[in-house]
gemmi code that builds the backbone of each chain (N, CA, C; Angstrom):
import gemmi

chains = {
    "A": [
        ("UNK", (-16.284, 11.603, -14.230), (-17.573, 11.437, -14.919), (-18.354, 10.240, -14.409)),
        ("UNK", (-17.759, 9.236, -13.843), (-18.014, 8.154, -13.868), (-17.015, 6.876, -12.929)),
        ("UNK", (-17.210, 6.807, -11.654), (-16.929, 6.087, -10.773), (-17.456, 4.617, -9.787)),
        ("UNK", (-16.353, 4.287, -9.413), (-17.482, 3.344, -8.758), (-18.701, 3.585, -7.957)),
        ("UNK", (-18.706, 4.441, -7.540), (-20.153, 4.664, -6.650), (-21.536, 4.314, -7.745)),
        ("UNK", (-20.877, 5.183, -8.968), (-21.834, 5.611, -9.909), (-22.077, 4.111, -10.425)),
        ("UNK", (-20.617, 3.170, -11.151), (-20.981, 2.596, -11.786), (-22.370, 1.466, -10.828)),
        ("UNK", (-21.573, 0.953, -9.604), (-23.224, 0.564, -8.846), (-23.856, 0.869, -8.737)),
        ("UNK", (-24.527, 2.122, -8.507), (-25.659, 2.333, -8.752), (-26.313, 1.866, -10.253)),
        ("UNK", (-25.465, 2.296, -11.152), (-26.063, 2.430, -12.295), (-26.579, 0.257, -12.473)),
        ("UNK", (-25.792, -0.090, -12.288), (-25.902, -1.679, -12.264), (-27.004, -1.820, -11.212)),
        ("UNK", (-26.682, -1.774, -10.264), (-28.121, -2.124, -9.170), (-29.392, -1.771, -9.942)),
        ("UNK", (-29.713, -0.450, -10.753), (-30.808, 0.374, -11.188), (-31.068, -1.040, -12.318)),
        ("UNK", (-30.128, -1.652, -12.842), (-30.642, -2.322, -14.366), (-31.103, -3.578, -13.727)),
        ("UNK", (-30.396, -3.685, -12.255), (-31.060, -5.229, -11.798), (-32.402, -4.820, -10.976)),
        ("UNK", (-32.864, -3.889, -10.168), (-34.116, -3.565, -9.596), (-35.039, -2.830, -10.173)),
        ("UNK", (-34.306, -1.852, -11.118), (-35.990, -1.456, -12.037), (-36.031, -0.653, -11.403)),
        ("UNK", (-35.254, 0.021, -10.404), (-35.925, 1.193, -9.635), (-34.662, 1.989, -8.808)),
        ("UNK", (-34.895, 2.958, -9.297), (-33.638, 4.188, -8.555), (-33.501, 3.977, -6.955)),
        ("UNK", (-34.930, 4.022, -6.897), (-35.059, 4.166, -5.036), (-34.285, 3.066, -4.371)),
        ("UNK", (-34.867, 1.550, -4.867), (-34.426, 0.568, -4.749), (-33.041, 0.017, -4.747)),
        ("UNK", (-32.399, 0.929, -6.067), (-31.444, 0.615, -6.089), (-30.169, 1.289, -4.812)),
        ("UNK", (-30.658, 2.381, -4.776), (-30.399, 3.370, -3.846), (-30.248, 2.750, -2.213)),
        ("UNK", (-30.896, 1.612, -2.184), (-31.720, 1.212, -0.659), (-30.596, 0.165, -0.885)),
        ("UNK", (-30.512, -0.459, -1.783), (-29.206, -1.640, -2.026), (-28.056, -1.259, -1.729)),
        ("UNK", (-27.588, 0.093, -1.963), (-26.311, 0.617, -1.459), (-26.451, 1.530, -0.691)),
        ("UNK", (-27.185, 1.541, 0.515), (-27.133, 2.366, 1.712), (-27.186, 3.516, 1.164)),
        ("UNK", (-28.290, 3.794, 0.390), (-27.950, 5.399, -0.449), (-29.256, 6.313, -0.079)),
        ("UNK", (-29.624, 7.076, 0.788), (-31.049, 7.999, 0.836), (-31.585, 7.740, -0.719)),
        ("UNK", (-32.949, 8.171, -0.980), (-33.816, 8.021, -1.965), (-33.019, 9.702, -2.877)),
        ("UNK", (-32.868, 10.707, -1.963), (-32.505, 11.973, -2.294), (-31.018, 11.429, -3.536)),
        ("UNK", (-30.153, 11.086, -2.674), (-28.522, 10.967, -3.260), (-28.567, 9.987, -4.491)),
        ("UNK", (-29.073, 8.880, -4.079), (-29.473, 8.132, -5.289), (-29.816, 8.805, -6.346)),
        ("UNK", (-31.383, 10.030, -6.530), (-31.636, 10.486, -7.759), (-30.432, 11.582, -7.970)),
        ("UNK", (-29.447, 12.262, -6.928), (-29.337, 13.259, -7.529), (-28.105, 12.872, -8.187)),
        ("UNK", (-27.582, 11.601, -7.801), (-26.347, 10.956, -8.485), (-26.834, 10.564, -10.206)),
        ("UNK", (-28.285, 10.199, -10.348), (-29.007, 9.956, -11.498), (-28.738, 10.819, -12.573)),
        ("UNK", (-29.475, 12.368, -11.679), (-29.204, 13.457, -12.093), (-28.011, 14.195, -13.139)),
        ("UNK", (-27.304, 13.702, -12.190), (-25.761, 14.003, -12.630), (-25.110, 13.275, -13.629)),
        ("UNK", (-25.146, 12.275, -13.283), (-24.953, 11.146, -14.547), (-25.430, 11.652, -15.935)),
        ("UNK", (-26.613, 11.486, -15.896), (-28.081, 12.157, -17.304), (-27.381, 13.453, -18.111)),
        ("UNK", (-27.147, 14.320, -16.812), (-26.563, 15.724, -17.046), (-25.171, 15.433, -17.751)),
        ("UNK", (-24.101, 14.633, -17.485), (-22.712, 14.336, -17.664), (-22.603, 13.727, -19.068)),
        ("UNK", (-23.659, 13.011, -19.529), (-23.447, 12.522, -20.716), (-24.191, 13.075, -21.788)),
        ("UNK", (-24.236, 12.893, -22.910), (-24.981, 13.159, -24.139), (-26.189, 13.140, -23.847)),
        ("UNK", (-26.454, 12.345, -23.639), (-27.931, 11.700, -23.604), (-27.874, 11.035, -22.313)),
        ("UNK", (-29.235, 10.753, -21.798), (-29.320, 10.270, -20.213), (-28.757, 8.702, -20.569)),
        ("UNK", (-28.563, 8.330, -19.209), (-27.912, 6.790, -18.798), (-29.063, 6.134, -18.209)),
        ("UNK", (-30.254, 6.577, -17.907), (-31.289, 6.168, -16.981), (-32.241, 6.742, -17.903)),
        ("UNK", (-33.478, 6.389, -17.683), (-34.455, 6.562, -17.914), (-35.504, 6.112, -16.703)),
        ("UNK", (-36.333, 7.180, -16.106), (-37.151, 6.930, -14.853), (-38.998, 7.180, -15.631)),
        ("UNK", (-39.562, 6.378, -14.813), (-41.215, 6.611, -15.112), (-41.101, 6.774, -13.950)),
        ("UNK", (-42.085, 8.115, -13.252), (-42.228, 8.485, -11.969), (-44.117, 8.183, -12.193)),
        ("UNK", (-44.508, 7.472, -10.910), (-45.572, 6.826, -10.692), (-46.694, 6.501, -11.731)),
        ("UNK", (-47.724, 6.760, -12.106), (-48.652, 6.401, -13.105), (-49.057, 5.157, -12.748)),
        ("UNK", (-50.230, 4.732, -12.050), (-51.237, 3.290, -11.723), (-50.539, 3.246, -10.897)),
        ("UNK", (-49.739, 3.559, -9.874), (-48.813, 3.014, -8.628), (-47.998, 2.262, -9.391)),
        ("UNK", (-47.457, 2.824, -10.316), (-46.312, 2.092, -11.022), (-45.200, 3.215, -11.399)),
        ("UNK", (-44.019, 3.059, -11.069), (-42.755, 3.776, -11.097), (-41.705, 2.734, -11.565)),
        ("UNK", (-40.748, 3.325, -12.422), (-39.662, 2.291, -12.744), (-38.674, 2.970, -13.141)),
        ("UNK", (-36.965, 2.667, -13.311), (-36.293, 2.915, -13.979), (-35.430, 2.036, -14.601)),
        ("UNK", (-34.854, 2.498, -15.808), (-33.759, 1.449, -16.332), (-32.679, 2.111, -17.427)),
        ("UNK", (-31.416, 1.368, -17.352), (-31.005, 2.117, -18.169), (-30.979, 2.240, -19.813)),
        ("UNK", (-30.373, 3.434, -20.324), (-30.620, 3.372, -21.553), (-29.688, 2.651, -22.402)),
        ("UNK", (-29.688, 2.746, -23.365), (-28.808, 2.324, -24.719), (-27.236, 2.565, -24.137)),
        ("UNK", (-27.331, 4.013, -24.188), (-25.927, 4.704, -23.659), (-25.807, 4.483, -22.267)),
        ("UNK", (-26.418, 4.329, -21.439), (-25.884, 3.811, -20.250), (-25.453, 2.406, -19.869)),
        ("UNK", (-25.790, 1.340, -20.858), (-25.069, -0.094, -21.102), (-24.043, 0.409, -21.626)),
        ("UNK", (-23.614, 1.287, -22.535), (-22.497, 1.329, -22.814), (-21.494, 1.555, -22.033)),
        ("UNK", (-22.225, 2.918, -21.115), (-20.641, 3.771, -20.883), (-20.825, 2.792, -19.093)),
        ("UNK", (-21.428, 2.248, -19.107), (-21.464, 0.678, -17.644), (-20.328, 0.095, -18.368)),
        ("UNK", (-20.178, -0.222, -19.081), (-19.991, -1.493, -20.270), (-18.260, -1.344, -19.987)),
        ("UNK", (-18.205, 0.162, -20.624), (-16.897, 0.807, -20.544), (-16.105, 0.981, -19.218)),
        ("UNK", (-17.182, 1.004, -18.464), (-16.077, 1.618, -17.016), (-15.731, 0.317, -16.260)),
        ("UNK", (-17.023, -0.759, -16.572), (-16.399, -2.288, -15.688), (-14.982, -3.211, -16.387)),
        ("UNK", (-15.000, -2.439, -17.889), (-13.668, -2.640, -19.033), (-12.654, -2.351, -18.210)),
        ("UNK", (-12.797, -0.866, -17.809), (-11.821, 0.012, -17.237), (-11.226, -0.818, -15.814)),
        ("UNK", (-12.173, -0.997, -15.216), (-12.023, -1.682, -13.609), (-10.954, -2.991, -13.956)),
        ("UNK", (-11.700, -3.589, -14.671), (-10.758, -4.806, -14.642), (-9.328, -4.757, -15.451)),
        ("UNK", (-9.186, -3.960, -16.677), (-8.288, -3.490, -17.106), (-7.216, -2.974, -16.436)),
        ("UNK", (-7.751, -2.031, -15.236), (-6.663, -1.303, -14.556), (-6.123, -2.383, -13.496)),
        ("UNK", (-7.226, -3.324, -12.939), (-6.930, -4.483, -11.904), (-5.946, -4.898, -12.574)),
        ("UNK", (-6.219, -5.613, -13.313), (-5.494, -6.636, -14.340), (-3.710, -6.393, -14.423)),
        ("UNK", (-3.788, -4.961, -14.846), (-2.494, -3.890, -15.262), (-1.419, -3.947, -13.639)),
        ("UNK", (-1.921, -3.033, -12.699), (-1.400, -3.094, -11.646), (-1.489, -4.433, -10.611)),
        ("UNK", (-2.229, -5.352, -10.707), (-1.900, -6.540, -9.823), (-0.514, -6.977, -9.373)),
        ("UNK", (0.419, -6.368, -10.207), (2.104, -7.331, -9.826), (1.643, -6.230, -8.671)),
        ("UNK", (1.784, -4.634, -8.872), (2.417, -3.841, -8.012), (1.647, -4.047, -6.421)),
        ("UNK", (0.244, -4.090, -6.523), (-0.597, -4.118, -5.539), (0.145, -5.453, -4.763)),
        ("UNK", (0.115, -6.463, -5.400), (0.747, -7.441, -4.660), (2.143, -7.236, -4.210)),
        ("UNK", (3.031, -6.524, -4.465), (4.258, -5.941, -4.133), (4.138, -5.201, -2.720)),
        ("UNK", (3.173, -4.292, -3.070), (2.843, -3.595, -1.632), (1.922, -4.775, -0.608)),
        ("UNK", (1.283, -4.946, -0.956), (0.823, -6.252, -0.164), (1.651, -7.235, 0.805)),
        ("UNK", (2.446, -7.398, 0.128), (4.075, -7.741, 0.789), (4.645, -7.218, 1.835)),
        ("UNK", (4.124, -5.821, 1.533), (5.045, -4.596, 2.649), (4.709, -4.560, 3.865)),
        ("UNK", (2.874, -4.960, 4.208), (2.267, -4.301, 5.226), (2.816, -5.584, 6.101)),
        ("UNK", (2.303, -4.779, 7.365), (2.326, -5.847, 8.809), (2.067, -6.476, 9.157)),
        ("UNK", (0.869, -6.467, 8.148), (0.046, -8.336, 8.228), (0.278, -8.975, 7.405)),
        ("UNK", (1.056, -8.744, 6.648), (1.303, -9.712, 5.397), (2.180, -11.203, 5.820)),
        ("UNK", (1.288, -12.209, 5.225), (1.421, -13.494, 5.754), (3.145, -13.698, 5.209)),
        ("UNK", (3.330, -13.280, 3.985), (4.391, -13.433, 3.716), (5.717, -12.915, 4.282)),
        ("UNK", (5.841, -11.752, 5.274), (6.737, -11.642, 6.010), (6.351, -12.042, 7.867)),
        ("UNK", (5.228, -12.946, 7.521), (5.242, -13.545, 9.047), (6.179, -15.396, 9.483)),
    ],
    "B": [
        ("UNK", (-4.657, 0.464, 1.627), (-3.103, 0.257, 2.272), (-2.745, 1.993, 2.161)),
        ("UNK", (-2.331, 2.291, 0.685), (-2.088, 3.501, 0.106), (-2.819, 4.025, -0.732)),
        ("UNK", (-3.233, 5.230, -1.096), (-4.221, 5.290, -1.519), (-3.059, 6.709, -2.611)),
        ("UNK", (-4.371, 7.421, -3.624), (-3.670, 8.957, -4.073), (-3.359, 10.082, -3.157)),
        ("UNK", (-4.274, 10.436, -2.020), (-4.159, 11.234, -0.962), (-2.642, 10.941, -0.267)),
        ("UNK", (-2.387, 9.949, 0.601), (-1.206, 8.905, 0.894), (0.248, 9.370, 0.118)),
        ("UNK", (0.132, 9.034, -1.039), (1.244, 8.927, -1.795), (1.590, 10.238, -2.487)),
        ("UNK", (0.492, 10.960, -2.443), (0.985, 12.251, -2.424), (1.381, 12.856, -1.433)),
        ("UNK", (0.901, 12.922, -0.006), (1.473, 13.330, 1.446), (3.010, 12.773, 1.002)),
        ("UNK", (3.414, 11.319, 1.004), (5.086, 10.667, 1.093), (5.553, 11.663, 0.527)),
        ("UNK", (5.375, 11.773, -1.067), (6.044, 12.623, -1.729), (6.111, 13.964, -1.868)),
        ("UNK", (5.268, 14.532, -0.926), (5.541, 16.100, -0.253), (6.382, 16.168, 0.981)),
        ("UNK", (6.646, 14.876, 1.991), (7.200, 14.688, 2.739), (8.793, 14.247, 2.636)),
        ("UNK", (8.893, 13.910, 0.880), (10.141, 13.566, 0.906), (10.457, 15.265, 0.115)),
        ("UNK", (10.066, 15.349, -0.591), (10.108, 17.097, -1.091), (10.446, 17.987, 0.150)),
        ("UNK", (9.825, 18.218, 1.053), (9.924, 19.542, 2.144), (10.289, 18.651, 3.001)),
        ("UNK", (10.630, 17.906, 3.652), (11.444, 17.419, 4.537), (10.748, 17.349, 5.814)),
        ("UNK", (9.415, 17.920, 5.988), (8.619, 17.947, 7.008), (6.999, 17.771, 7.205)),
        ("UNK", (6.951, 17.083, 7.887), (5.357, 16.469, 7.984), (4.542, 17.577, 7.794)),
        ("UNK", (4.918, 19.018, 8.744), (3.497, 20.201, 8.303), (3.700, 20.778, 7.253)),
        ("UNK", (5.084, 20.920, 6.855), (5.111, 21.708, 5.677), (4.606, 20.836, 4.564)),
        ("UNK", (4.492, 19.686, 4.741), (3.759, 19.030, 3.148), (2.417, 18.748, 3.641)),
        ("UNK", (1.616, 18.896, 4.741), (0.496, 19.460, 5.114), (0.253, 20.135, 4.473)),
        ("UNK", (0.510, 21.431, 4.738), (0.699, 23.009, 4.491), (0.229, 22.883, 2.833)),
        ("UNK", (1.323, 21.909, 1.967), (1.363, 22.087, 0.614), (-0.112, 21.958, 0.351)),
        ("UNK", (-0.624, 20.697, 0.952), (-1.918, 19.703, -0.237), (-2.889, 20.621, 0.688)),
        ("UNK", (-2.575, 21.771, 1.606), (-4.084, 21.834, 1.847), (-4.670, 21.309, 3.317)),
        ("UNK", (-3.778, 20.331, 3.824), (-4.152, 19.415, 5.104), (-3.694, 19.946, 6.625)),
        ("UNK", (-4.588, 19.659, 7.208), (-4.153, 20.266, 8.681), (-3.052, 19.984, 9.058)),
        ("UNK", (-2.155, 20.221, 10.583), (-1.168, 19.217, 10.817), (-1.600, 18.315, 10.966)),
        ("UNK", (-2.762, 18.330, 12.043), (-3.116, 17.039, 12.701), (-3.527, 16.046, 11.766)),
        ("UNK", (-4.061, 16.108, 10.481), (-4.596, 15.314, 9.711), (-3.445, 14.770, 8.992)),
        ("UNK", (-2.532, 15.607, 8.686), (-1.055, 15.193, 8.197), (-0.663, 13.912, 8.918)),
        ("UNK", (-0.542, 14.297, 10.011), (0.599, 13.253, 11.143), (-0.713, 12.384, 11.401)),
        ("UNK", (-1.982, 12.141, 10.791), (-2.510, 10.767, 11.235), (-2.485, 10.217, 10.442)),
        ("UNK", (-2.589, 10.707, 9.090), (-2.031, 9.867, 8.449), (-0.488, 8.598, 8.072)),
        ("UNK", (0.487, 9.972, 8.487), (1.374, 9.265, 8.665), (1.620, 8.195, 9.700)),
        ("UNK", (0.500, 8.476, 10.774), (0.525, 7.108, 11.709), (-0.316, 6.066, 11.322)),
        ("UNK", (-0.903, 6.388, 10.601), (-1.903, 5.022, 9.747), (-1.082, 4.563, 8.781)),
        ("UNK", (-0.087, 5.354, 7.956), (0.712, 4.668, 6.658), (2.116, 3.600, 7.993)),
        ("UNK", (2.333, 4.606, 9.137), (3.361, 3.902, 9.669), (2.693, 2.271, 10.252)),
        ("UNK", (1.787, 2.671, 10.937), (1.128, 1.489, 11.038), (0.262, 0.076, 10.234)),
        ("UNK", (0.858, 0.533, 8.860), (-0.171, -0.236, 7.903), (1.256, -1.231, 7.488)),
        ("UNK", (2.104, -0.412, 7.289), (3.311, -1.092, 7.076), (3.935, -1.886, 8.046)),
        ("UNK", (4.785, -3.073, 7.909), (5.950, -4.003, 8.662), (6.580, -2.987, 9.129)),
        ("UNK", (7.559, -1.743, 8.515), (7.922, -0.978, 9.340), (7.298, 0.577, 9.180)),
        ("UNK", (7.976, 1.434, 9.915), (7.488, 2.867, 9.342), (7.849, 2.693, 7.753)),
        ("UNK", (6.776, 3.925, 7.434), (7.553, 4.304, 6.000), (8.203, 5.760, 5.948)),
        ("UNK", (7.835, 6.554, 7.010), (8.516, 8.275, 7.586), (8.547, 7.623, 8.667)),
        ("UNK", (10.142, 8.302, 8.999), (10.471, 8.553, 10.204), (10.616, 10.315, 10.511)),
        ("UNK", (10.311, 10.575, 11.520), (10.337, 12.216, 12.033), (11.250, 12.151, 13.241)),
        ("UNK", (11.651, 13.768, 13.130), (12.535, 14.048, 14.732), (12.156, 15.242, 14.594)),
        ("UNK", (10.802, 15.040, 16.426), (10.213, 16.244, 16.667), (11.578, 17.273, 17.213)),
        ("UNK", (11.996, 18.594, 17.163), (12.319, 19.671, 18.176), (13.726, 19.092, 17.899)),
        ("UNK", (14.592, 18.993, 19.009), (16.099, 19.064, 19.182), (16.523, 20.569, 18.254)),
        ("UNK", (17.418, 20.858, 19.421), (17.906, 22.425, 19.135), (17.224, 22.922, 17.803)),
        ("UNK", (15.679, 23.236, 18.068), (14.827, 24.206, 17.416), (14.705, 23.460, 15.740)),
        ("UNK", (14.865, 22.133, 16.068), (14.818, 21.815, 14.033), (14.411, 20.441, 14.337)),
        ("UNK", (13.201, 19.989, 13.331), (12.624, 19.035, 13.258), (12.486, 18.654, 12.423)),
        ("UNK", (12.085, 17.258, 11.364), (12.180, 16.992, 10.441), (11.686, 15.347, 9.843)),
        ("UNK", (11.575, 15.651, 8.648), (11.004, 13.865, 8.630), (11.510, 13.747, 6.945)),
        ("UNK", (11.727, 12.277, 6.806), (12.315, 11.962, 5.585), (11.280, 10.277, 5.435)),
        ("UNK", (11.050, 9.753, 4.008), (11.177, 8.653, 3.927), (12.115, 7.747, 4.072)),
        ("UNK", (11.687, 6.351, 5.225), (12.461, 4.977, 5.145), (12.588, 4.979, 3.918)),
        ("UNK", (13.406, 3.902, 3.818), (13.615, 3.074, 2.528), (12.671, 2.014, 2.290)),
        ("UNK", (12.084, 1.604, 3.303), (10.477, 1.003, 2.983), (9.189, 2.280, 2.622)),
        ("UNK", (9.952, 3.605, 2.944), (9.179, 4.072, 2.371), (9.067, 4.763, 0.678)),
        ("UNK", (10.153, 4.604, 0.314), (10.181, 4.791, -0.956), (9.521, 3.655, -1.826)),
        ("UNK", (10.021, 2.480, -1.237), (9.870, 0.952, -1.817), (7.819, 1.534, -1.994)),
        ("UNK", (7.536, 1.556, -1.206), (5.921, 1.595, -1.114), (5.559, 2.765, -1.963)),
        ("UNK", (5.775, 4.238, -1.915), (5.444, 4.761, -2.827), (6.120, 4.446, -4.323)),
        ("UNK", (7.330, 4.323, -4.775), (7.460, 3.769, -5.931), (6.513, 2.727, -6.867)),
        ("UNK", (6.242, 1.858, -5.911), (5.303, 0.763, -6.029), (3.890, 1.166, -6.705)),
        ("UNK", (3.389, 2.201, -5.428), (2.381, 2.679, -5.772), (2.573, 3.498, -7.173)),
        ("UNK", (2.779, 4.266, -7.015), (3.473, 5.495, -8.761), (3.272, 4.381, -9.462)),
        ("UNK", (3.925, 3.305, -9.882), (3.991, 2.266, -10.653), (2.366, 1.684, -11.292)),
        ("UNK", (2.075, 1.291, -10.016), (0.667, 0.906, -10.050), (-0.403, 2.053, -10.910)),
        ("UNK", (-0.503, 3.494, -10.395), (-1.181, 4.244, -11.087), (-0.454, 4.304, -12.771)),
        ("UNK", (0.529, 3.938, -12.687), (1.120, 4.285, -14.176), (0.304, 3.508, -15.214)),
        ("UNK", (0.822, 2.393, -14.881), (0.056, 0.918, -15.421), (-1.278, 1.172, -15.565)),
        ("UNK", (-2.193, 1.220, -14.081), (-3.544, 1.303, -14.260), (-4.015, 2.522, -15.222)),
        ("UNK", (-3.395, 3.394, -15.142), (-3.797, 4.519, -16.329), (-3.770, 4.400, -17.894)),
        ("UNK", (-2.646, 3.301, -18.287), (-1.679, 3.618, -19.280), (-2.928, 2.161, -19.847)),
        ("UNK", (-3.230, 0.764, -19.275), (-4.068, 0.048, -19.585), (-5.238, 0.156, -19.789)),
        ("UNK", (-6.080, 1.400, -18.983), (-7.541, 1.888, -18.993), (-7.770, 3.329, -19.823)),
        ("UNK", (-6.963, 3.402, -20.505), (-6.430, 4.281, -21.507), (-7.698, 4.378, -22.427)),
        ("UNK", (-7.988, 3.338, -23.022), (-9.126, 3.054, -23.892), (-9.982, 3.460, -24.160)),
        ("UNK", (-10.480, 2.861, -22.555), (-11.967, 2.846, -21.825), (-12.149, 4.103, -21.555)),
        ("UNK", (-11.445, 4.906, -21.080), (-11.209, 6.275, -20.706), (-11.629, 7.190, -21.572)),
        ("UNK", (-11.119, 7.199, -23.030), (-10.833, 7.666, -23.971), (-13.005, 7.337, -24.534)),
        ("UNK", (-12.917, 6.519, -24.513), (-14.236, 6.069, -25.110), (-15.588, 6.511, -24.028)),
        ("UNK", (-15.131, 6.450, -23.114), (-16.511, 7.229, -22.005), (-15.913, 9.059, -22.416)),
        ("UNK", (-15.409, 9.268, -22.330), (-15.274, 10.673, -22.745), (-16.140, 10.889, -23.716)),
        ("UNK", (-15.247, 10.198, -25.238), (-16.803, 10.233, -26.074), (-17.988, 10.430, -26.017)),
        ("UNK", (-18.505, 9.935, -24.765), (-20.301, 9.764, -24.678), (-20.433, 10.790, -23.615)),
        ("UNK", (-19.561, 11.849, -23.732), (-20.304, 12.898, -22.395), (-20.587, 13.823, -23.510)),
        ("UNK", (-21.201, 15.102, -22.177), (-21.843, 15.985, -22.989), (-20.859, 16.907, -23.877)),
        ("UNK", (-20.010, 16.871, -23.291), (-18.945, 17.888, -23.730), (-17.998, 17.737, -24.194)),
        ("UNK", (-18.461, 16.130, -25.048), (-17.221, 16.104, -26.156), (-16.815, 16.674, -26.846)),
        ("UNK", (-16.050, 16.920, -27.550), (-15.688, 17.678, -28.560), (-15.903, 16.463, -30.020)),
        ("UNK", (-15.385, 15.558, -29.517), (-16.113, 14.561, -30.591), (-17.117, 14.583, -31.134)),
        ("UNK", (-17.859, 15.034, -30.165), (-19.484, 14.858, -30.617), (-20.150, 15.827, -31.105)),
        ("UNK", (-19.196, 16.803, -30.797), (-19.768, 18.808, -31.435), (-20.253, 18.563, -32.658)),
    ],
}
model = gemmi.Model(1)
for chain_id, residues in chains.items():
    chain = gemmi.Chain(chain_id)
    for i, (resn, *xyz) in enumerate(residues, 1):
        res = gemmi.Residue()
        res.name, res.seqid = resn, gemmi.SeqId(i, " ")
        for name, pos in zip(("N", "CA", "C"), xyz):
            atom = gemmi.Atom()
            atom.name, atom.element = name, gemmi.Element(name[0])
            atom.pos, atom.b_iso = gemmi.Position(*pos), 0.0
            res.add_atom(atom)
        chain.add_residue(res)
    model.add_chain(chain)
structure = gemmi.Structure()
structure.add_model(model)
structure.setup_entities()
């Protein structure tokens, strides 16, 4: 429903005000950007974005109510799961060939 | 390092005993099989599969014991990260369209 790709975008969109923009911040076509929007809007209850498409040469987007949330929730999730698995990651970390610790 | 793709290949590789046949399983070419396994062999201090192409018509591959060590690790890691982001998980579900919560 909701991944990292998504959750940056969705964060970039609340710091630039603008899909396109935000889109241009993560190497994203203007196309993939909205249709990731799209999908998002579609995936939840209610949209996560909210877009004004031009009017006075003015266009903007930002997110909604529910899209601070379910942002809110998934950067919970990120660090939660970091947090959780860190012994193991560092275990394997250990393993590889560059690891300073078996040099 | 390892990823879900990865650690599912090991553990089709320790299952069928052979690099194409756990290809074969997930779906994956040979060739995409065995590059991987040269990227997991190479990511690691040592291999984590070892293979023996041919000899009198039978070939075969098993996990090192660094290669168990690494997928165990990993398994571990998704356990944790799942079992901690449990929550968050649980609560973005909520806010999609197709909660049942929300019916």
């Amino acid at each position: 429903m909701i991944g990292p790709g998504k959750a940056d975008l969705l964060e970039a969109i609340r710091e630039t005000g603008s899909i396109a923009e935000a889109g241009r911040r993560l190497g994203m076509s203007y196309k993939r950007a909205w249709t990731l929007v799209e999908t998002l809007n579609a995936t939840f209850a209610e949209p996560v974005v909210e877009s004004r498409r031009g009017g006075a040469g003015f266009g903007g987007a930002a997110l909604t109510a529910l899209g601070e949330t379910a942002l809110s929730h998934y950067r919970r999730l990120q660090a939660k799961a970091a947090r959780a698995s860190a012994a193991e990651v560092a275990a394997l970390r250990r393993l590889r060939a560059d690891s300073a610790e078996r040099k």
